[in-house]
Backbone as a ProteinNet text record, in pm:
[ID]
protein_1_A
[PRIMARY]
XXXXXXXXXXXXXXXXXXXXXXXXXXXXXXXXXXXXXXXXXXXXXXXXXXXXXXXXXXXXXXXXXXXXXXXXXXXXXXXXXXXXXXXXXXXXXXXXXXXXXXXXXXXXXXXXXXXXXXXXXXXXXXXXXXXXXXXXXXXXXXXXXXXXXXXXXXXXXXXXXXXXXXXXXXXXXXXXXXXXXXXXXXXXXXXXXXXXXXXXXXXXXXXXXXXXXXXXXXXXXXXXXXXX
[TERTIARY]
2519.5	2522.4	2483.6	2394.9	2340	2484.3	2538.8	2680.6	2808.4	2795.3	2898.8	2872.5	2736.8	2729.5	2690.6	2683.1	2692.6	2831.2	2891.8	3063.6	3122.7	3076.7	3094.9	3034	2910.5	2798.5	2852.8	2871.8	2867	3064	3128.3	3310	3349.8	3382.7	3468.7	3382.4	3254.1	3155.3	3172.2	3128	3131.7	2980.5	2924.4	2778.9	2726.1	2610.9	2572.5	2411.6	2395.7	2313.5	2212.5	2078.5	2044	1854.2	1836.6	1741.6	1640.7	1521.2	1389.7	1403.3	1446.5	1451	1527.6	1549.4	1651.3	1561.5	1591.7	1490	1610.9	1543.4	1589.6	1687.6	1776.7	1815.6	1705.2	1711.6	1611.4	1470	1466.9	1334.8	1349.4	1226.5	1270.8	1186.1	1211.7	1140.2	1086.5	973.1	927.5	910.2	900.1	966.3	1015.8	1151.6	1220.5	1247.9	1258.1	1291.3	1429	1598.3	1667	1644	1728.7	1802.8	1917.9	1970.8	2072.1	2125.5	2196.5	2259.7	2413.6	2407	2542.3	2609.8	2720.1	2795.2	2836.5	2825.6	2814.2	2688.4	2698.1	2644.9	2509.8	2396.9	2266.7	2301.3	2201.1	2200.6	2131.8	2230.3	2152.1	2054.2	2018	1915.1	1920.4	1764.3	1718.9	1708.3	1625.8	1643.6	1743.6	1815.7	1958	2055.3	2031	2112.3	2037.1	1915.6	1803.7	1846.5	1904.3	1898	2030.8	2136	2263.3	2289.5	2206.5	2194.1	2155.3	2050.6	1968.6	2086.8	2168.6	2213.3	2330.2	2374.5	2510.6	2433	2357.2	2242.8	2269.5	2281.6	2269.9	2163.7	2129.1	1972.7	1893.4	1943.9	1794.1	1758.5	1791.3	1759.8	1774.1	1598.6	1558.3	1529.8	1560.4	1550.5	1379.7	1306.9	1168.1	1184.5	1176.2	1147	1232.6	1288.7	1381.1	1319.4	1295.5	1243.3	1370.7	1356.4	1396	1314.9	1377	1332.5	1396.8	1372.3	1441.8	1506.9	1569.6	1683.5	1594.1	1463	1376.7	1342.6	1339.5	1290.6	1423.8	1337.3	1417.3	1343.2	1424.1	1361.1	1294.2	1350.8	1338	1237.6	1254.5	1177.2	1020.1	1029.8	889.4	849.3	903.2	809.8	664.9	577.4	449.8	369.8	438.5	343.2	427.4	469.1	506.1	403.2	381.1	307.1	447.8	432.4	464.5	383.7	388.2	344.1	408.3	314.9	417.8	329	414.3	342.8	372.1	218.9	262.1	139.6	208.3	99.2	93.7	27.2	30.5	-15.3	16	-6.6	120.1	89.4	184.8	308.2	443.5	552.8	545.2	560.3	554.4	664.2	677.2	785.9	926	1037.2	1125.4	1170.5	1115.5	1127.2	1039.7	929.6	861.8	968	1078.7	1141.8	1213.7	1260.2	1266.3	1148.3	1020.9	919.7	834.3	814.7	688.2	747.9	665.9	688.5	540.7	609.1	470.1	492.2	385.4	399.3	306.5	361.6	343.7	195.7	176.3	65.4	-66.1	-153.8	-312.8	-326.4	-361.2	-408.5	-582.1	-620.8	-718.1	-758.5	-758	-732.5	-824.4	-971.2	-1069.3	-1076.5	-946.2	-921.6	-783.3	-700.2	-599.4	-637.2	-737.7	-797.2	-903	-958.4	-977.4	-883.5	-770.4	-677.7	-593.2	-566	-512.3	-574.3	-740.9	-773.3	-731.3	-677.7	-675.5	-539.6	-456.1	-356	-324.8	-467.5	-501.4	-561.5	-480.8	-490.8	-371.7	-373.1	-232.8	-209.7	-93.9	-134.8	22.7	57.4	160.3	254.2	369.8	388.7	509.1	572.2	681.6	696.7	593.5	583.2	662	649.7	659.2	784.4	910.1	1039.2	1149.6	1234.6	1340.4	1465.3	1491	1576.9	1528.8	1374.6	1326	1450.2	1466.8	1546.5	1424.1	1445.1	1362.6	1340.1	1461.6	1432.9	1347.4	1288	1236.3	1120.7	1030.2	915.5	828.9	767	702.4	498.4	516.4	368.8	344.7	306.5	326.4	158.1	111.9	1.2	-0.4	-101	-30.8	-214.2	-216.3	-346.7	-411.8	-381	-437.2	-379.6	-422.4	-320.9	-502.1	-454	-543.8	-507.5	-539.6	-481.1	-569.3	-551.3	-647.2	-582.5	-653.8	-574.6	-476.9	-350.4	-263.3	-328	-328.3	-329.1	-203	-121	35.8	75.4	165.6	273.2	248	217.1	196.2	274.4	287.2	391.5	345.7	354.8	301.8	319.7	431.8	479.1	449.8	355.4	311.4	192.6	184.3	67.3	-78	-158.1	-290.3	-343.1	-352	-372.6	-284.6	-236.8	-146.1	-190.8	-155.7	-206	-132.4	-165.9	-100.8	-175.7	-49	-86.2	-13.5	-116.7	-64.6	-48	44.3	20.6	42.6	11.1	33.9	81.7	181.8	203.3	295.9	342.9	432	623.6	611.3	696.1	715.5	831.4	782.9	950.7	933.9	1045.3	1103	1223.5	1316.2	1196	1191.8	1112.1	904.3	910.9	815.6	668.6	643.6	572.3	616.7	764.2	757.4	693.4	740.3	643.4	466.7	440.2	277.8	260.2	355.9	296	338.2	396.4	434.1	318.5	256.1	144.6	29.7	16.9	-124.6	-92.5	29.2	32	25.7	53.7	-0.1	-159.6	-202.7	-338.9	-447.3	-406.1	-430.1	-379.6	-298	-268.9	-335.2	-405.3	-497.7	-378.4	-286.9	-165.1	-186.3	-299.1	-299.4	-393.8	-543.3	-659.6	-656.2	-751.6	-814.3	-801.6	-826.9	-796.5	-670.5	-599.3	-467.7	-404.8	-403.1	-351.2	-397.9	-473.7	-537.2	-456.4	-447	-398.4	-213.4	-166.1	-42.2	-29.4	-95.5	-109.8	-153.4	-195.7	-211.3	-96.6	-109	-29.4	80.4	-19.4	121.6	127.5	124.4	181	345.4	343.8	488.3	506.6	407.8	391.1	554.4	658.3	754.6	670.8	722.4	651	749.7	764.2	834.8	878.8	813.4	806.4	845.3	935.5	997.7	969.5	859.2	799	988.6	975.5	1120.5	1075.9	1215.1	1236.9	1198.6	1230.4	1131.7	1053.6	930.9	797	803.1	836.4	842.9	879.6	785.9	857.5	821.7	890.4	861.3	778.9	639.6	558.4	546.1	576.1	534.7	622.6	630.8	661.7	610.1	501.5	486.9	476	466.2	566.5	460.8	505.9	352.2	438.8
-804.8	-951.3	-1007.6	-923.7	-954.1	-959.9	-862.1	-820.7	-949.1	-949	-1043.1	-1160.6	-1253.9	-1402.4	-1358.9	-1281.5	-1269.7	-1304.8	-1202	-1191.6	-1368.3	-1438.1	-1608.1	-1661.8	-1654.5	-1713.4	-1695.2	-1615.3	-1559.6	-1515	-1550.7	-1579	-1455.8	-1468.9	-1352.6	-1218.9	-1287.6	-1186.8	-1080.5	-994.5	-851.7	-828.5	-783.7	-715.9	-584.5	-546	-452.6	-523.6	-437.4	-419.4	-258.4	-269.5	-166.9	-226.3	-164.8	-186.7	-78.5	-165.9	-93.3	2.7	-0.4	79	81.1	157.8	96.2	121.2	65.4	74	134.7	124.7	185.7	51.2	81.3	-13.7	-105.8	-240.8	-293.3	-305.6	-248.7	-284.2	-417.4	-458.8	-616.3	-612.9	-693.8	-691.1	-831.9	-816	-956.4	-1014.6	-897.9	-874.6	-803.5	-778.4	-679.3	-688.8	-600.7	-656.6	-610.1	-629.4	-602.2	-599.9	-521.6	-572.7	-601	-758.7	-789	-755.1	-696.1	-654.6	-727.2	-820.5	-898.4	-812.5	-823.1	-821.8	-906.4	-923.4	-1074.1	-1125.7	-1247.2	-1372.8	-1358.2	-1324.4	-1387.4	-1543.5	-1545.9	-1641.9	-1745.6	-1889.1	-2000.1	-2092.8	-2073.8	-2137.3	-2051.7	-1996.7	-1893.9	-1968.7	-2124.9	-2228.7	-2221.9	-2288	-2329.5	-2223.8	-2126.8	-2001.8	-1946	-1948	-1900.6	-2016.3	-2132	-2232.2	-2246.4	-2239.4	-2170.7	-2045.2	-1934.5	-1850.2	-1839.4	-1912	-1934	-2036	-2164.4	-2188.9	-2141.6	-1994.4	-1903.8	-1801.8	-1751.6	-1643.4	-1660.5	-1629.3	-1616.5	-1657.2	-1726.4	-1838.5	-1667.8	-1546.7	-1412	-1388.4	-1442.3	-1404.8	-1501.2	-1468.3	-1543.4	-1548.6	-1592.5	-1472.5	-1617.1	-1541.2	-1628.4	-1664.3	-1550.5	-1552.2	-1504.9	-1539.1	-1446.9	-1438	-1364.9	-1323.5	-1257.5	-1292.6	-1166.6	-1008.3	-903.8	-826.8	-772.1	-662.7	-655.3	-527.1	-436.8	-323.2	-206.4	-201.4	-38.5	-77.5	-199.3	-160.1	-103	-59.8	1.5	-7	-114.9	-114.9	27.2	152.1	251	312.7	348.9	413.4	322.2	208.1	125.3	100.2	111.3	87.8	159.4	58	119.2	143.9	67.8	128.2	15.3	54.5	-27.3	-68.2	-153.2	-148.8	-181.6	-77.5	-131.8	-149.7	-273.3	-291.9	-234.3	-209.1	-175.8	-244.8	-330.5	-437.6	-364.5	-396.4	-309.8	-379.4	-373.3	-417.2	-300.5	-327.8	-201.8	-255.4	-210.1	-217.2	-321	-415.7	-525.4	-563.5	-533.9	-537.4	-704	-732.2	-838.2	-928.7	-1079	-1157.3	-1083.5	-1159.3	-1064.3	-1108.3	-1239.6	-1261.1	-1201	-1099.4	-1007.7	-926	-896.5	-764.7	-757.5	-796	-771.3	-721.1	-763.9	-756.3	-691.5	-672.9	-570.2	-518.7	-390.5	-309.6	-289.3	-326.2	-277.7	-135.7	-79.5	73.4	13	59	4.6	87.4	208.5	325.3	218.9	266.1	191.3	305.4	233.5	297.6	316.7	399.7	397	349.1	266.6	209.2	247.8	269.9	301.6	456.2	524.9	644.6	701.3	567.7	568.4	503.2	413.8	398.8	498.8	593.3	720.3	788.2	791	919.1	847.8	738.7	623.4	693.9	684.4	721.9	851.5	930.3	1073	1089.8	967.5	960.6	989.6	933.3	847.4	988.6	979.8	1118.4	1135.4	1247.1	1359.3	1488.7	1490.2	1557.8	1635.7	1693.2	1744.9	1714.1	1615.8	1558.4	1609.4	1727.4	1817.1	1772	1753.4	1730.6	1591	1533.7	1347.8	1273.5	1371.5	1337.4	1390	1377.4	1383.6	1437.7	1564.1	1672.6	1705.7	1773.9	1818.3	1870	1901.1	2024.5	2077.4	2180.9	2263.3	2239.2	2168.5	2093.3	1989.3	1934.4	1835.4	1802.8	1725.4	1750.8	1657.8	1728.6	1669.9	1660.8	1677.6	1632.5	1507.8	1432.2	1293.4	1225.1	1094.7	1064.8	902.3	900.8	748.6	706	605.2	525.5	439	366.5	321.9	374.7	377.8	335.8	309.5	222.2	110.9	45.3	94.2	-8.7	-111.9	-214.3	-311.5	-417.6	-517.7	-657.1	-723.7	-766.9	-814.7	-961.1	-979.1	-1102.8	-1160	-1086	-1101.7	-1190.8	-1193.3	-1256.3	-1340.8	-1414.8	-1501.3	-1566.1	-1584.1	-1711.3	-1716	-1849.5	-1846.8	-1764.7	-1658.6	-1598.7	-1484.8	-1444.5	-1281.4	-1264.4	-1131.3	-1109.8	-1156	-1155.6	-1238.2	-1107.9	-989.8	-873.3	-793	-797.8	-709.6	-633.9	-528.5	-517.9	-461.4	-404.6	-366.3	-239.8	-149.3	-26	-99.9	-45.2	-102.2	2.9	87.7	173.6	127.3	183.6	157	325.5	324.4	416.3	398.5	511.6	465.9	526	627.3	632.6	710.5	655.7	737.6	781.4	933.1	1015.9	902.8	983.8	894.3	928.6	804	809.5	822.7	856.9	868.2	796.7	659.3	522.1	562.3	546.5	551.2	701.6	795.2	947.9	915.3	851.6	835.9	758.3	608.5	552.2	610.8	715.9	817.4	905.2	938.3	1065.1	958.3	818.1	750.7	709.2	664.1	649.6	775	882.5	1005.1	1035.5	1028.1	1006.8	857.6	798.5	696.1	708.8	729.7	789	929.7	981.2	1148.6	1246	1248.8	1365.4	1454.9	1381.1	1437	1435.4	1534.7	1506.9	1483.5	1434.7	1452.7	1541.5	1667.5	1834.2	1803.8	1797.8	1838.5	1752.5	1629.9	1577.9	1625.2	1682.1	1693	1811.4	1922.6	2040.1	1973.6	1877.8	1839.7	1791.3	1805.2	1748.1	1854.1	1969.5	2054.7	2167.9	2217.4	2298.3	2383.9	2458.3	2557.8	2531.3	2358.1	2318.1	2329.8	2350.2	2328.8	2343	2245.8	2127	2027.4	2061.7	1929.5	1828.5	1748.2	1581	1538.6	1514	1453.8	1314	1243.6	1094.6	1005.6	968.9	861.7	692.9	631	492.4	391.7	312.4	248.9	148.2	136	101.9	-99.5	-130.7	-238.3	-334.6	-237.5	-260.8	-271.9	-223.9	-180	-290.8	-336.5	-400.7	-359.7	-374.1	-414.8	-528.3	-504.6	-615.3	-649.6	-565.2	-629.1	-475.8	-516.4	-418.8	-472.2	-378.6	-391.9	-315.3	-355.3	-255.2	-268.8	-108.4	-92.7	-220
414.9	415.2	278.1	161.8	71.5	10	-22.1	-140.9	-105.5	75.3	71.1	58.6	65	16.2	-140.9	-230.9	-329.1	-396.2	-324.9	-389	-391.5	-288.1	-280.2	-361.5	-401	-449.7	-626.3	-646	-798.6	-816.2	-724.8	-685.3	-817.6	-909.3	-939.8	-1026.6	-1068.9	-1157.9	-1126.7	-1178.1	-1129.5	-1119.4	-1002.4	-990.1	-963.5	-922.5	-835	-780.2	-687.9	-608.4	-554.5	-621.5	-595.6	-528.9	-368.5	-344.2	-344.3	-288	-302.3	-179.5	-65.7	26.2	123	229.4	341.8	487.3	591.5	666.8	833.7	910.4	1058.8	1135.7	1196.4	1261.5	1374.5	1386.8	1455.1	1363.8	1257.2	1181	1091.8	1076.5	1035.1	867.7	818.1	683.8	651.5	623.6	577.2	413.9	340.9	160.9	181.5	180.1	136.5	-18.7	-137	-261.4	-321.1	-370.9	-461.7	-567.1	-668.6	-810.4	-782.2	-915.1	-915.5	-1069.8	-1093	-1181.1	-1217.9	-1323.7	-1364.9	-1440.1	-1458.3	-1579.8	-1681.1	-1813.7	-1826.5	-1892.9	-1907.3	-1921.6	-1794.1	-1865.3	-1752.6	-1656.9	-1530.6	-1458.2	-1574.7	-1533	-1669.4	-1571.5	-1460	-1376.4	-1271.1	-1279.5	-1147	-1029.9	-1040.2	-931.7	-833.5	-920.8	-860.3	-824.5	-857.1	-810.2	-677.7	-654.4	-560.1	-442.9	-466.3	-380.7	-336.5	-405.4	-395.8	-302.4	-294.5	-238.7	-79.7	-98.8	36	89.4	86.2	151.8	184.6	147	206.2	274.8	248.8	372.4	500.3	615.1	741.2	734.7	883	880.4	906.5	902.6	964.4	815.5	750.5	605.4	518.3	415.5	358.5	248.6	62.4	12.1	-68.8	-117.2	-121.2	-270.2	-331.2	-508.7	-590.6	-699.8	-759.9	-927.3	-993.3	-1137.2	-1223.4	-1325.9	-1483	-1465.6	-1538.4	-1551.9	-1634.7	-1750.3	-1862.5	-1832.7	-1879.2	-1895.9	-1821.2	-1887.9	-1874.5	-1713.7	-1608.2	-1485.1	-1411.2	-1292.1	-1213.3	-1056.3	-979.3	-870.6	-792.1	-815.4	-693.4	-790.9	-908.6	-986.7	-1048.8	-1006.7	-1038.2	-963.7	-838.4	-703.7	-670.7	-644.6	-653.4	-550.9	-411.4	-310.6	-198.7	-89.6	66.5	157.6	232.2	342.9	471.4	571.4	673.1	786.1	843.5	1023	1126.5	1191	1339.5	1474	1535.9	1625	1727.4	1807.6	1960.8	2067	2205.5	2311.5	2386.9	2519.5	2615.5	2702.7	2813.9	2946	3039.1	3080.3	3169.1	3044.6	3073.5	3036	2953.6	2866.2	2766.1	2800.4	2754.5	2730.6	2674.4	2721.6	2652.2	2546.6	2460.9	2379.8	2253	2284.1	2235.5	2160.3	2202.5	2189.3	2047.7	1955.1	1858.7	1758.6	1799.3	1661	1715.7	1832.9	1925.7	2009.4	2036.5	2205.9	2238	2379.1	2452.8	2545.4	2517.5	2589.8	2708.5	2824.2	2949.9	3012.3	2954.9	3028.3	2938.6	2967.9	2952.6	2788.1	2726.9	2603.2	2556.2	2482.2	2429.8	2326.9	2229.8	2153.9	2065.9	2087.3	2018.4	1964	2010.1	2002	1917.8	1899	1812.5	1709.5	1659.7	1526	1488.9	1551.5	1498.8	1449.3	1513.4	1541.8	1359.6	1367.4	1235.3	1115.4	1116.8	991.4	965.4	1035.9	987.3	902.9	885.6	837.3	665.7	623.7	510.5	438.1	344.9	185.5	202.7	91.2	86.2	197.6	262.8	362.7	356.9	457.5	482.9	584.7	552.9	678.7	715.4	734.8	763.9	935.4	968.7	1146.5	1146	1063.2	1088.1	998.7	1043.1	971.5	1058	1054	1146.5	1057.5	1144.6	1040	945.6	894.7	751	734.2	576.2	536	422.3	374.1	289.1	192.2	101.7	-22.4	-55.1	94.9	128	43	-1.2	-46.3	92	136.5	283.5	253.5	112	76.8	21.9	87	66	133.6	-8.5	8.3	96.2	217.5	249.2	211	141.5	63.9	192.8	257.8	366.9	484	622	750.7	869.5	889.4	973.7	1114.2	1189.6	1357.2	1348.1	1364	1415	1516.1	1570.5	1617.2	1529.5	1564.2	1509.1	1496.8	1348.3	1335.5	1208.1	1227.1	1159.2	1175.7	1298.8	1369.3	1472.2	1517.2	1708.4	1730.5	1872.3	1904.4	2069.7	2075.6	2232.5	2346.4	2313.5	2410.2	2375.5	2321.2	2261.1	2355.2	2432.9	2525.5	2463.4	2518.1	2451.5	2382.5	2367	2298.4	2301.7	2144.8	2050.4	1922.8	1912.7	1815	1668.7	1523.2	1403.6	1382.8	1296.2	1235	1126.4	1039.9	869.2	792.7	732.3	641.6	510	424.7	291.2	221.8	129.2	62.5	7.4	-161.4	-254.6	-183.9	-62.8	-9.5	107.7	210.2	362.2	366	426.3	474.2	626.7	660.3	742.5	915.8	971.7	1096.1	1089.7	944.5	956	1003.1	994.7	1054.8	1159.2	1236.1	1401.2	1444.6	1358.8	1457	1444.4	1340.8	1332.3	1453.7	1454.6	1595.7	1707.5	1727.4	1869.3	1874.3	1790.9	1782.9	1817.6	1778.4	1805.2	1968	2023.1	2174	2215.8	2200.8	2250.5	2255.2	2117.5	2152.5	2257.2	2284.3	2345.9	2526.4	2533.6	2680.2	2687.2	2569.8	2626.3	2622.6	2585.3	2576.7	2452.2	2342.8	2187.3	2160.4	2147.9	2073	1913.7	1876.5	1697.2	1617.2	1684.4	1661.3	1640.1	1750.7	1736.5	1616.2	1639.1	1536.2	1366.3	1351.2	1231.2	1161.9	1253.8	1270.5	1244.1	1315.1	1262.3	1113.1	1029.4	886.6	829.1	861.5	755.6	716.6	631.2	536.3	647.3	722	751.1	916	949.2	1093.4	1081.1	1226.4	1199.3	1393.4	1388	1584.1	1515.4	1649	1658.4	1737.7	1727.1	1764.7	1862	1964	2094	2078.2	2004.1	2009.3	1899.6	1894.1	1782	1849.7	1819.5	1880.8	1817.7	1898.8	1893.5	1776	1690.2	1535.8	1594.2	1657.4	1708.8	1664.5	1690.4	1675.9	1499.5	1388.4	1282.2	1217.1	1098.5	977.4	843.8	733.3	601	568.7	533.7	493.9	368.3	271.3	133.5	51.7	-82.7	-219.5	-297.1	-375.1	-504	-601.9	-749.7	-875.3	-956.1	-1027.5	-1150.8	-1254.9
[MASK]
++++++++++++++++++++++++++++++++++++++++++++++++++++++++++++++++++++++++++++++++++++++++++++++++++++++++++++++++++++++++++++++++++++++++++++++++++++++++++++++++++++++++++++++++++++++++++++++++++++++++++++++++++++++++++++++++++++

């Protein structure tokens, strides 16, 4: 949708388009960030092109800020760290207007036992368990800098159960599924199907536990990018 109100927006220019990431079907983004790459003559008002833009967008997309950046950046290669959310309730089946931005897992959770189970996320670890189709070339050692459950205080809307809650991770990059297998391994631990042990033991060097549970792309957004 970006390339084709572009191709209108900017009518015969020649461009490209290269983003910061791509995400799961059903995952939503709240910064997502591009590069726009002209051919040509620079934009002669970022304003008015930003405002130009936004009114050919589909109303699901929004674009906030637009900047210069000179030749040496490179969106994929300067990217410095993601946070994604993943919104979730539990227990009594939610509004169904919930359903794009949260799921609720219907079994009774432990909650005080999946923000244990959360911190164990946080260092460099080995996450070969928490990707979908490894292949060998893979590099599956990967550091995530925060990951935190707490009460959602993100998103509300009158029709959101009165307790919901967020897993926040932060890190400079995540293999395909990986946020949804972490939140499949923390509802496992929370329904009692997954101890602390176990999970811990799924992060070290020579695990190689498959994971049952891919939490639905849903619950999942893009919260922020930022660049050294």
């Amino acid at each position: 949708m970006l390339i084709k109100t572009l191709k209108y927006v900017l009518s015969k220019r020649k461009f490209k388009v290269l983003g910061a990431g791509r995400t799961d079907a059903k995952v939503s983004a709240l910064e997502a960030v591009f590069e726009l790459f002209l051919d040509g003559e620079p934009l002669k008002n970022l304003s008015n092109f930003l405002h130009e833009f936004n009114i050919n967008l589909p109303p699901d997309i929004r674009a906030l800020t637009i900047s210069k950046v000179d030749e040496h950046f490179n969106i994929i290669q300067n990217t410095k760290e993601k946070e994604y959310i993943y919104l979730f309730s539990y227990g009594e089946k939610s509004h169904p207007f919930c359903a794009p931005y949260l799921v609720t897992f219907l079994d009774d959770l432990t909650i005080d036992l999946m923000v244990q189970a959360a911190s164990l996320f946080q260092g460099t670890h080995n996450f070969k368990s928490y990707t979908a189709r490894p292949q060998e070339n893979t590099n599956f050692i990967r550091t995530i800098t925060s990951c935190v459950l707490k009460p959602n205080e993100l998103i509300s809307a009158n029709f959101f159960p009165k307790k919901s809650y967020a897993l926040h991770v932060n890190g400079a990059g995540f293999m395909r599924y990986q946020i949804r297998m972490i939140m499949g391994v923390l509802v496992q631990v929370g329904k009692g199907e997954l101890t602390l042990e176990e999970v811990a033991h799924s992060l070290s060097l020579e695990s190689e536990v498959k994971l049952p549970f891919v939490a639905p792309g849903s619950g999942l957004l893009l919260n922020g990018v930022t660049f050294k």
